[in-house]
C-alpha positions as CSV (number, residue, x, y, z in Angstrom):
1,X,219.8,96.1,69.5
2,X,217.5,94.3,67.3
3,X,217.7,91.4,69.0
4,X,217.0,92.9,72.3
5,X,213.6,94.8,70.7
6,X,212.8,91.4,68.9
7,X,212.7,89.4,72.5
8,X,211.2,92.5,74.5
9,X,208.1,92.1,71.7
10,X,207.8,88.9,72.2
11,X,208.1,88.4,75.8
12,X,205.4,91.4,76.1
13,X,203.3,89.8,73.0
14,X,203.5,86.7,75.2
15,X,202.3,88.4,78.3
16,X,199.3,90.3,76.7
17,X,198.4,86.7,74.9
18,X,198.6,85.3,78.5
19,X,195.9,87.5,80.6
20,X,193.7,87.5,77.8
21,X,193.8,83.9,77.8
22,X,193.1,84.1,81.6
23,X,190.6,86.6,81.5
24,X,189.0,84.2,78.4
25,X,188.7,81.4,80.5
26,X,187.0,83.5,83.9
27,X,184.4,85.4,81.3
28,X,184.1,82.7,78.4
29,X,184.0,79.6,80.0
30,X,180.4,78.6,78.5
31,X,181.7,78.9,75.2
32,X,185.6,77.9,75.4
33,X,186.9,74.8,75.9
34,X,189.8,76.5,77.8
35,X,189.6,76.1,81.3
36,X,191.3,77.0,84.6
37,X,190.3,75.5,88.1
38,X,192.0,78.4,89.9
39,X,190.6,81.2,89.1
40,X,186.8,79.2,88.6
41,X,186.8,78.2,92.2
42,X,187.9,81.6,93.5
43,X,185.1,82.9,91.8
44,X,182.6,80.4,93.1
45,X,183.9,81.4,96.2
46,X,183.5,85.2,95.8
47,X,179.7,84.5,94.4
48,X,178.2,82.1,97.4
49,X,179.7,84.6,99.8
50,X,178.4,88.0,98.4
51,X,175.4,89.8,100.4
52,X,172.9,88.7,102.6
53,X,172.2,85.3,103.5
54,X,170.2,83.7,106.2
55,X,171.6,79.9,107.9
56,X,168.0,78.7,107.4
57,X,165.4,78.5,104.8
58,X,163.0,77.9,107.2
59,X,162.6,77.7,111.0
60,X,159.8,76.0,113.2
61,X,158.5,77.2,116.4
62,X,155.8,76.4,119.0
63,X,153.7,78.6,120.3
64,X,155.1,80.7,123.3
65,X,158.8,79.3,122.2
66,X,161.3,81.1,120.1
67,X,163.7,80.2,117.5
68,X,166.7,83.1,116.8
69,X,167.3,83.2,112.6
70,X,171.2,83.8,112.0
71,X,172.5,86.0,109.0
72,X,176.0,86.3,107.3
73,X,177.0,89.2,105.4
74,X,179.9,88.8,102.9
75,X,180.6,85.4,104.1
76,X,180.6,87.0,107.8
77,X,178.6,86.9,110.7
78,X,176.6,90.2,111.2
79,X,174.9,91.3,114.5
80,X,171.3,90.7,114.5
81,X,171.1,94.4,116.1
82,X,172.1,96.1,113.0
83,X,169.7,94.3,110.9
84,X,165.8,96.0,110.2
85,X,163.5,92.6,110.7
86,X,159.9,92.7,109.3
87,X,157.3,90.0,109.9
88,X,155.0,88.8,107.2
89,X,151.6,88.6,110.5
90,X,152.2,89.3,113.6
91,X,148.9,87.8,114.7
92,X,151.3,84.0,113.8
93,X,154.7,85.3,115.0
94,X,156.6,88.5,115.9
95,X,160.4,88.7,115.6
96,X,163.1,91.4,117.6
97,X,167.1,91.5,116.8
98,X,166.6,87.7,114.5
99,X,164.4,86.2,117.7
100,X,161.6,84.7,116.4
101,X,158.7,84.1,119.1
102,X,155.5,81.5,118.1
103,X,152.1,82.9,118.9
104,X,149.1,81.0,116.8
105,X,149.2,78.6,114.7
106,X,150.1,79.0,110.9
107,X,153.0,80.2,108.7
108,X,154.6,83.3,108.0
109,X,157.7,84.9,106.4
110,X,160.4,86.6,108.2
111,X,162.5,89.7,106.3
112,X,165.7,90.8,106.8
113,X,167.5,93.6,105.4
114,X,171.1,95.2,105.3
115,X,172.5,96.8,103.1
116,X,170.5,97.2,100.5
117,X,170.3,93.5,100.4
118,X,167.6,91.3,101.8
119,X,167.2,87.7,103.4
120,X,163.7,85.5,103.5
121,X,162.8,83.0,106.2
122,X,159.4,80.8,106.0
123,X,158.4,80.5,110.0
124,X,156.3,77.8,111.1
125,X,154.7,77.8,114.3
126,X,152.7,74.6,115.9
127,X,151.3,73.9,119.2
128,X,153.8,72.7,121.7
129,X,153.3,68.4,121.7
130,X,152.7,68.4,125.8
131,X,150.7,66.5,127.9
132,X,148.4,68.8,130.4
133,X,145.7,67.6,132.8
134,X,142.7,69.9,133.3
135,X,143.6,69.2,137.4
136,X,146.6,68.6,138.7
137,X,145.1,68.5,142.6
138,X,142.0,67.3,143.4
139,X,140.2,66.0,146.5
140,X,137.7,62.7,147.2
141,X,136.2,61.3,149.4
142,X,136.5,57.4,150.0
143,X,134.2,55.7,147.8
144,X,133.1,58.5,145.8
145,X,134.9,59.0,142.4
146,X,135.7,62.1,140.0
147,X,137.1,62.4,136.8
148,X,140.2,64.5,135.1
149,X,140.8,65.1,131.4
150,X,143.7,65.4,129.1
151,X,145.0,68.2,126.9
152,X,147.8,67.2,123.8
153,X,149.2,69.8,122.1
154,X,146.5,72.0,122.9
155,X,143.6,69.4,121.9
156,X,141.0,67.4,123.9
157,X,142.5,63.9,124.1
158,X,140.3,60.9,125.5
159,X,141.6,59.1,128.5
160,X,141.3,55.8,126.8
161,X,144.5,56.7,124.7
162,X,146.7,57.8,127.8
163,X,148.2,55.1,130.3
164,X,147.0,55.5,133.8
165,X,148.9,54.6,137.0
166,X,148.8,55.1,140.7
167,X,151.5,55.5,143.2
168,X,149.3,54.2,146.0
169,X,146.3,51.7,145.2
170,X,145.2,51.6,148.7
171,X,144.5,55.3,148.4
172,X,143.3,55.8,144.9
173,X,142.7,53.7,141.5
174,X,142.4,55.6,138.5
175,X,140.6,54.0,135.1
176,X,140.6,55.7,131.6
177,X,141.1,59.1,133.7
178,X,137.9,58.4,136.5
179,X,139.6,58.6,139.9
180,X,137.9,56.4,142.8
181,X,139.2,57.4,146.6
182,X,139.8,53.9,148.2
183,X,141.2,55.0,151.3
184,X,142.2,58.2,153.6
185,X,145.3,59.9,152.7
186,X,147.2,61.5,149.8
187,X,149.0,59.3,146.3
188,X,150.1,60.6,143.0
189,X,148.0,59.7,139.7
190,X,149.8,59.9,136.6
191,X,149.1,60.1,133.0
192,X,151.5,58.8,129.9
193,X,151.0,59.9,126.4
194,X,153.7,59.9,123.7
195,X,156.8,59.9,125.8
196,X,154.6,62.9,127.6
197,X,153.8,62.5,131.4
198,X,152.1,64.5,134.0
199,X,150.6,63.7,137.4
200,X,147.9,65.0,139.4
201,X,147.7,64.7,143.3
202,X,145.1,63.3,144.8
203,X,143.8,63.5,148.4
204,X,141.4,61.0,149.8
205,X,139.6,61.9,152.7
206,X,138.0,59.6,155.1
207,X,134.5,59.0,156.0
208,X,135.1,60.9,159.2
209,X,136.8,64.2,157.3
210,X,133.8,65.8,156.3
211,X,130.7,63.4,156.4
212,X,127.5,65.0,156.6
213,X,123.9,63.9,158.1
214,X,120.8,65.8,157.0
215,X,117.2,65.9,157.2
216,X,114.7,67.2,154.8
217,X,113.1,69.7,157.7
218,X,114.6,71.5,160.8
219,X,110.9,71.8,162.5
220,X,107.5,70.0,162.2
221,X,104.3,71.6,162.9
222,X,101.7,68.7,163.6
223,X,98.4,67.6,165.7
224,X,97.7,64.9,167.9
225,X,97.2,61.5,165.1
226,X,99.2,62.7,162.7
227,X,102.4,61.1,161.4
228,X,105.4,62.6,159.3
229,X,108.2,60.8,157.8
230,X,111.7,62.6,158.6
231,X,114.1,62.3,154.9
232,X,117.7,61.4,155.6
233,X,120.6,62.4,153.5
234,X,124.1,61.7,154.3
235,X,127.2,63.4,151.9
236,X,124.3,64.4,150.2
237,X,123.2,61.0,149.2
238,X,120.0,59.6,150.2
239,X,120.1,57.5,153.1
240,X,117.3,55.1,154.1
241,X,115.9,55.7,157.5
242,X,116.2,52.4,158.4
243,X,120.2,52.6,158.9
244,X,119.8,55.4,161.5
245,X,119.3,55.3,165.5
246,X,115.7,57.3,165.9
247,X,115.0,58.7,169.9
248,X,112.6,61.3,171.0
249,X,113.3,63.7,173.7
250,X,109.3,63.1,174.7
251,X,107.3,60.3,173.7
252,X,104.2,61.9,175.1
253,X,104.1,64.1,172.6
254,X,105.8,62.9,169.8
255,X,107.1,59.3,169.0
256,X,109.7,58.0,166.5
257,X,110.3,54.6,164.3
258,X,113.2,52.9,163.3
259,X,112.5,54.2,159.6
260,X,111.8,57.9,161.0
261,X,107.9,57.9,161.3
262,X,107.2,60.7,163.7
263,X,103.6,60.2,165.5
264,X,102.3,63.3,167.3
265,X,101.2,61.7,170.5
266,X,99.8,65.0,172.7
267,X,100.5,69.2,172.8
268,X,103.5,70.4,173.6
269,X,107.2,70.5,172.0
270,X,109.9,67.7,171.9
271,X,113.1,66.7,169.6
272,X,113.5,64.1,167.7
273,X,116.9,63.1,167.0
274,X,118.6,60.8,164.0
275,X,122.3,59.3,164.5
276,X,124.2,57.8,161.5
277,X,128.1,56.9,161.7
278,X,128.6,59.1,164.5
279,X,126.9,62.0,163.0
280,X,123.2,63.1,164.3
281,X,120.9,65.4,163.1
282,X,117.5,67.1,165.2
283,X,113.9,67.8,164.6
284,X,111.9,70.3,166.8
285,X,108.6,68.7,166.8
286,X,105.6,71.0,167.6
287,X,102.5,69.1,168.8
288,X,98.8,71.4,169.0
289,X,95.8,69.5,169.9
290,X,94.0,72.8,169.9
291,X,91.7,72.3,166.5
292,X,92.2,75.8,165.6
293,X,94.5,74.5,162.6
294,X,92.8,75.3,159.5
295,X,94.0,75.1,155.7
296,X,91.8,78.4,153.9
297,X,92.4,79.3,150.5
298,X,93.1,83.0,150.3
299,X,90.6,83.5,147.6
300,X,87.4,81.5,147.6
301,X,85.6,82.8,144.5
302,X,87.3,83.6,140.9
303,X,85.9,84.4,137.3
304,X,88.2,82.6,134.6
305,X,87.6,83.3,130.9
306,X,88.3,79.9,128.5
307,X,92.4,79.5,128.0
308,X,93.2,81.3,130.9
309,X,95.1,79.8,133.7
310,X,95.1,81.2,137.2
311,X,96.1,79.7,141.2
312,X,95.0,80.7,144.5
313,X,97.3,80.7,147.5
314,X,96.9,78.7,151.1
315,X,97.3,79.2,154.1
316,X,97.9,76.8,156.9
317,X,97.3,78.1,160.8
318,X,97.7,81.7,159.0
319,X,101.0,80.7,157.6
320,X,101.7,80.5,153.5
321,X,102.2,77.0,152.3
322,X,103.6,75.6,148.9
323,X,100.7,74.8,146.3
324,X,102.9,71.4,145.7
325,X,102.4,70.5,149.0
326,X,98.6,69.8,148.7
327,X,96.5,67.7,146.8
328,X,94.2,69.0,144.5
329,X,90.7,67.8,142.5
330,X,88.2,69.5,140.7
331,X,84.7,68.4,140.6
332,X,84.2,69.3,136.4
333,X,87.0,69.1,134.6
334,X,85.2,69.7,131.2
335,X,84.7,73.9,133.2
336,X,88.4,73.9,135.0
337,X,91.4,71.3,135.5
338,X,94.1,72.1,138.5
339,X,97.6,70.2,138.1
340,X,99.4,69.3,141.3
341,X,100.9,73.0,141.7
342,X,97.6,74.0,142.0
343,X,97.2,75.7,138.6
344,X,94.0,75.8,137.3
345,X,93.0,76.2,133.6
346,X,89.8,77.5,132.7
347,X,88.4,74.7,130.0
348,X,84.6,75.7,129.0
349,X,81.6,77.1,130.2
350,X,80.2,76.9,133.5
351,X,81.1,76.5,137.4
352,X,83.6,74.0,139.1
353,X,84.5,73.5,142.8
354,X,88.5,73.1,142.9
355,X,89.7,71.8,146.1
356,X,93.2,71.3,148.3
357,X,93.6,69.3,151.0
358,X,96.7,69.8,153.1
359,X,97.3,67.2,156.9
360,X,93.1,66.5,156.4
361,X,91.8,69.8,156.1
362,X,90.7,70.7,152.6
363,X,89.7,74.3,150.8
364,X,87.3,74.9,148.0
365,X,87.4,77.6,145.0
366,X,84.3,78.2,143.3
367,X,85.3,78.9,139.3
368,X,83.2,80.2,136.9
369,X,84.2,80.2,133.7
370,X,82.7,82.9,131.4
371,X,83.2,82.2,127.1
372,X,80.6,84.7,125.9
373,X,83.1,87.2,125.1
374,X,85.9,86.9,122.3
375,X,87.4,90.3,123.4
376,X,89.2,90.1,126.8
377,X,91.8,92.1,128.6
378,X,93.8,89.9,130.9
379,X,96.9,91.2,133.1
380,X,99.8,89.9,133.7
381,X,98.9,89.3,137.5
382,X,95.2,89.8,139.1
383,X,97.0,89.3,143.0
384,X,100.0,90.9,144.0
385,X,101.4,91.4,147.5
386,X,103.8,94.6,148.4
387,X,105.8,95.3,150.7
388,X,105.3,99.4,151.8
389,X,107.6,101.6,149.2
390,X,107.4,98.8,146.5
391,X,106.3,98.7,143.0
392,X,105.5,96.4,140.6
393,X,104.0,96.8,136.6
394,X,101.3,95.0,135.6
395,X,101.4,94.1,131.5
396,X,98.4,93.6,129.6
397,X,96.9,91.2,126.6
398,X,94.0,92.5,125.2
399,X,92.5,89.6,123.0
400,X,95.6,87.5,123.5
401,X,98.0,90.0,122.0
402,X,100.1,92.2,124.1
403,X,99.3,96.3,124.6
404,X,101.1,98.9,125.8
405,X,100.2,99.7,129.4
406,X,99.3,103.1,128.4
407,X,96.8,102.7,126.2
408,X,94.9,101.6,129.5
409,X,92.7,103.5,132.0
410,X,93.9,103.1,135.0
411,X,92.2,103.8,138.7
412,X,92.6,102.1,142.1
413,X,90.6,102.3,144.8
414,X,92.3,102.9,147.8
415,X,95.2,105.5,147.2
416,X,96.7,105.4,150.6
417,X,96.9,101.7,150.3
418,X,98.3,101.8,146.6
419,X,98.1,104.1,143.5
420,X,99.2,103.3,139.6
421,X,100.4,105.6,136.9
422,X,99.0,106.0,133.8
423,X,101.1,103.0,132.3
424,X,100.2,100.6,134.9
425,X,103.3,100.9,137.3
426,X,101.8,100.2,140.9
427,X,103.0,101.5,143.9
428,X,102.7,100.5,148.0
429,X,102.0,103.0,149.6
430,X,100.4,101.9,153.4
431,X,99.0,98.4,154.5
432,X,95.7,97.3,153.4
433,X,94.3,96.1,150.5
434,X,93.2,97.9,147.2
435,X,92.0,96.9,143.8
436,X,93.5,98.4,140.8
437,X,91.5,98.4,137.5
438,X,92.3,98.8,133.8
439,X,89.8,99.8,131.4
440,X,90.7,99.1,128.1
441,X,87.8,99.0,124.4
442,X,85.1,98.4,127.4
443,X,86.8,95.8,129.0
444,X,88.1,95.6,132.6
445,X,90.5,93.7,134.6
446,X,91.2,94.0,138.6
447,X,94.2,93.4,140.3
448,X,94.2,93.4,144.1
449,X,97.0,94.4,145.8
450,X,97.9,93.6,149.5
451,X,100.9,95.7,151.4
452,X,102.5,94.6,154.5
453,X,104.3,97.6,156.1
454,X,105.8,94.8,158.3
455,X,107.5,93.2,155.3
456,X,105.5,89.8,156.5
457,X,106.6,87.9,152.8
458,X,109.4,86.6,152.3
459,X,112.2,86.4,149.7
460,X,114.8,83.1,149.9
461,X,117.0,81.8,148.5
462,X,118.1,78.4,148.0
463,X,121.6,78.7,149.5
464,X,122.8,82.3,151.3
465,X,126.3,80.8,151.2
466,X,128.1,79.6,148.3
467,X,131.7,78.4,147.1
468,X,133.0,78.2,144.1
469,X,136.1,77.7,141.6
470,X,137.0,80.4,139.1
471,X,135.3,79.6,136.0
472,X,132.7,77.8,137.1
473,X,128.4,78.7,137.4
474,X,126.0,77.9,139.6
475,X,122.5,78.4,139.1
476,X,120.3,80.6,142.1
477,X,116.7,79.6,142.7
478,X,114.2,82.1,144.4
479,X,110.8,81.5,146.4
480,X,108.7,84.0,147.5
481,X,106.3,83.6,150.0
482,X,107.4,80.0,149.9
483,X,106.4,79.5,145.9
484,X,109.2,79.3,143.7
485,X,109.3,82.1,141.4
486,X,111.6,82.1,137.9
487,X,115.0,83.5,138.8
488,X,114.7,86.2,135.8
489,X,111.7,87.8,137.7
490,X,114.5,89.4,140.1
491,X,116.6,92.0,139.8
492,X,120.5,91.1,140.0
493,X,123.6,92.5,141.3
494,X,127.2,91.6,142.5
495,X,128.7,93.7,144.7
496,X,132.3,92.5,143.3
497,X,131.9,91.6,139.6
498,X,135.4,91.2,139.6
499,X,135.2,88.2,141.8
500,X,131.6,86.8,140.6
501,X,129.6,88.3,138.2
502,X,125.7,87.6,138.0
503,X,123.3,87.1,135.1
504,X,119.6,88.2,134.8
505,X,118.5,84.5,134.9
506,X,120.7,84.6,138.6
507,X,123.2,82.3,137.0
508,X,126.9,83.1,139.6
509,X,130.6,83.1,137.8
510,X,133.4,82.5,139.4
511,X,135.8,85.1,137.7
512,X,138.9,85.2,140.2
513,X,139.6,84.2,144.0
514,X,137.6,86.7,146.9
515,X,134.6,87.2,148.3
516,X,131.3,89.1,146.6
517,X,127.8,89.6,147.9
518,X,125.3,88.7,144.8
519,X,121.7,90.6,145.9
520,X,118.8,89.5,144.4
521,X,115.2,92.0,144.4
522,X,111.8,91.1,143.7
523,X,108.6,93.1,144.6
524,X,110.4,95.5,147.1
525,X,112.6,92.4,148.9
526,X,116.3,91.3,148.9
527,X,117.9,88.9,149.5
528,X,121.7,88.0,149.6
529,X,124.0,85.2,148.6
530,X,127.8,85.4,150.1
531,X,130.1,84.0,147.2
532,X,133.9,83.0,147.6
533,X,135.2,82.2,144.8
534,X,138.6,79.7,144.9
């Protein structure tokens, strides 16, 4: 019996020594030299395996591209679905179920958590590294050229870095991104940059596709002796009138030279006809050997003070006629100076004889010019024309400095022709003429206003028709009466903004393919530019 307790104490002595020797080595191993690989690697095992853990540190993404972040749990896959995901900015990146989707440029952190446990990601998103051409069809015409540019990874990139080539040189040749059509029909230009490629389709049309002959004017008004030279252009280039075929339908009242000279030989009408590469353009020519033709200046007579600038308008056989298109002089330039618009600026003291001459005929303005007085009211216009139902405001300086209307007295003389309120808003109210006057600290100013119930002047426009690409402007210049008048002097409107919007200046934009109607008003008139947009 003892010997059987003796062993059974020892054998269980020897097992007790034994797990705390195991358990020594798993908790003590810093400080014991006791070691045992078995249980140490099980336990490494145990601790790279425990929670939440991501496959990456780190992901990168480009913009509009997503990247999908993987998780283990325990050592073992977990669904994405289960997971809550938080994103550092969303402005950079946004993530759904471990999908991470690129949206600027710049870093960010991604956050998953499970469990109580919680996984970080550092996201990275970049622009994508590809090639784009700002067109990728355009259209030529043979011998003219037009360029394309280059997008890399979002960027401006010259065309010197990219290589250039053309399917077709007998169509199109293509240098540093400037494509010249060669010849009619259709080839594929491409672009190479860093193992990035994309091409752009070009189509070449042919001189006969769309050419285009022009003259400067549709209809000449002229008397017997005088001579007018017809202005070619052809694809809108200018084309000497030399290299056209000139014929008259009736030499005996007007002839034609080879460089477009038209001589008005006797009254009556003929057309004079230009032919260019197949293409031909006409002139009606309008021959009066009647000398009632007459240039007249619409005022004759005008008081200037010194600094102030001022133009009269002509007429030529009772139509309106640009100032531009006469020559002008004035006999004292030291009293009054006129430019070749026909503006005249008062100078000094004293009376000057301005003249225009227009096809031979001349007009004179006398101008006195008046310094005795430092105070002066001036208005923003001392000549208006109105069309019946119109109104226009007159502003006012008062010693150079600007005053409210207002403050102004304000009469007219003819109130069935046109009246004014109290702040100097004028209104057309039959034809005729009146003449308004403000009254301001003693000093007057006169405005004369003319109304047309016929609507006799005239608003234009330099194109009624226009086409354009979304995104792009073009620019609308007015005349009125035949003068050209500053765009922001009219009132703007699109009748589509969706499709072309208009600014104040009457600048168009292209916003997305259709058609609009852009109106433009000035002094009681309209007038209206069709836009389609492509």
């Amino acid at each position: 019996m003892k010997k059987i307790k003796n062993s059974l104490m020892k054998n269980v002595s020897l097992a007790v020594a034994t797990i705390c020797t195991v358990q020594f080595s798993v908790t003590g191993i810093a400080s014991a030299q006791v070691a045992t690989p078995k249980p140490i690697e099980a336990y490494s095992m145990v601790a790279s395996t425990t929670g939440l853990k991501a496959s990456v540190g780190s992901v990168n993404v480009t913009i509009g591209d997503t990247e999908t972040i993987r998780l283990t749990y325990n050592g073992s896959p977990i669904d994405n679905a289960l997971v809550d995901w938080e994103i550092g900015s969303s402005s950079i990146a946004s993530v759904s179920n471990g999908v991470v989707y690129g949206k600027k440029v710049g870093t960010t952190v991604v956050t998953a958590r499970y469990n109580g446990y919680r996984a970080t990601v550092r996201v990275t998103v970049d622009r994508a590294q590809t090639l784009e051409a700002t067109k990728t069809e355009v259209s030529v015409k043979k011998g003219k050229k037009t360029n394309v540019s280059l997008k890399f990874a979002g960027s401006s990139l010259p065309g010197s870095r990219a290589t250039w080539k053309t399917a077709d040189k007998t169509v199109a040749t293509v240098d540093d991104g400037e494509i010249k059509g060669v010849g009619e029909g259709s080839t594929v230009i491409t672009a190479s940059y860093k193992d990035q490629e994309v091409e752009i389709r070009v189509d070449v049309e042919g001189g006969n596709s769309d050419g285009k002959l022009e003259a400067d004017v549709t209809k000449l008004k002229m008397e017997k002796g005088d001579k007018e030279t017809i202005k070619l252009t052809y694809d809108d280039d200018k084309l000497s009138g030399s290299k056209a075929t000139w014929k008259t339908s009736k030499s005996s009242v007007a002839t034609v030279n080879d460089d477009g000279v038209v001589t008005a030989k006797g009254k009556g009408t003929a057309t004079i006809t230009a032919k260019y590469k197949g293409y031909e353009v006409e002139v009606e020519v309008y021959v009066d050997t009647d000398s009632s033709g007459r240039l007249e200046a619409e005022e004759t007579k005008i008081s200037m003070k010194k600094g102030q600038q001022d133009f009269v308008l002509l007429k030529f056989d009772n139509e309106r006629i640009s100032l531009s298109s006469a020559t002008w002089r004035t006999s004292n330039s030291s009293v009054a100076t006129v430019n070749s618009s026909g503006v005249i600026t008062a100078q000094g003291k004293g009376t000057a004889t301005i003249t225009a001459e227009y096809k031979g005929y001349k007009a004179e303005i006398d101008v006195k010019v008046d310094t005795s007085s430092s105070d002066m009211l001036e208005a923003s216009d001392t000549s208006i024309t109105l069309k019946k139902g119109a109104k226009e405001t007159i502003r006012l300086k008062y010693d150079g400095s600007s005053i409210s209307g207002s403050k102004a007295t304000w009469k007219t003389s003819k109130s069935s022709v046109a009246t004014v309120s109290s702040s100097g808003t004028i209104t057309a109210k039959g034809k005729g003429t009146a003449t308004i006057t403000a009254t301001y600290k003693g000093e007057k100013v006169e405005i004369e206003v003319k109304v047309d119930s016929k609507g006799s002047s005239k608003l234009e426009a330099d194109d009624t028709s226009i086409t354009i690409k979304k995104g792009d402007s073009e620019k609308i210049k007015l005349t009125y009466d035949g003068d050209d008048i500053s765009s922001s002097k009219a009132k703007w409107k699109s009748s589509k903004s969706s499709v072309a919007s208009v600014s104040s200046s009457g600048t168009v934009k292209g916003k997305k393919k259709g058609k609009a109607t852009i109106t433009a008003e000035y002094k009681g008139y309209e007038v209206e530019i069709e836009v389609t947009v492509k």
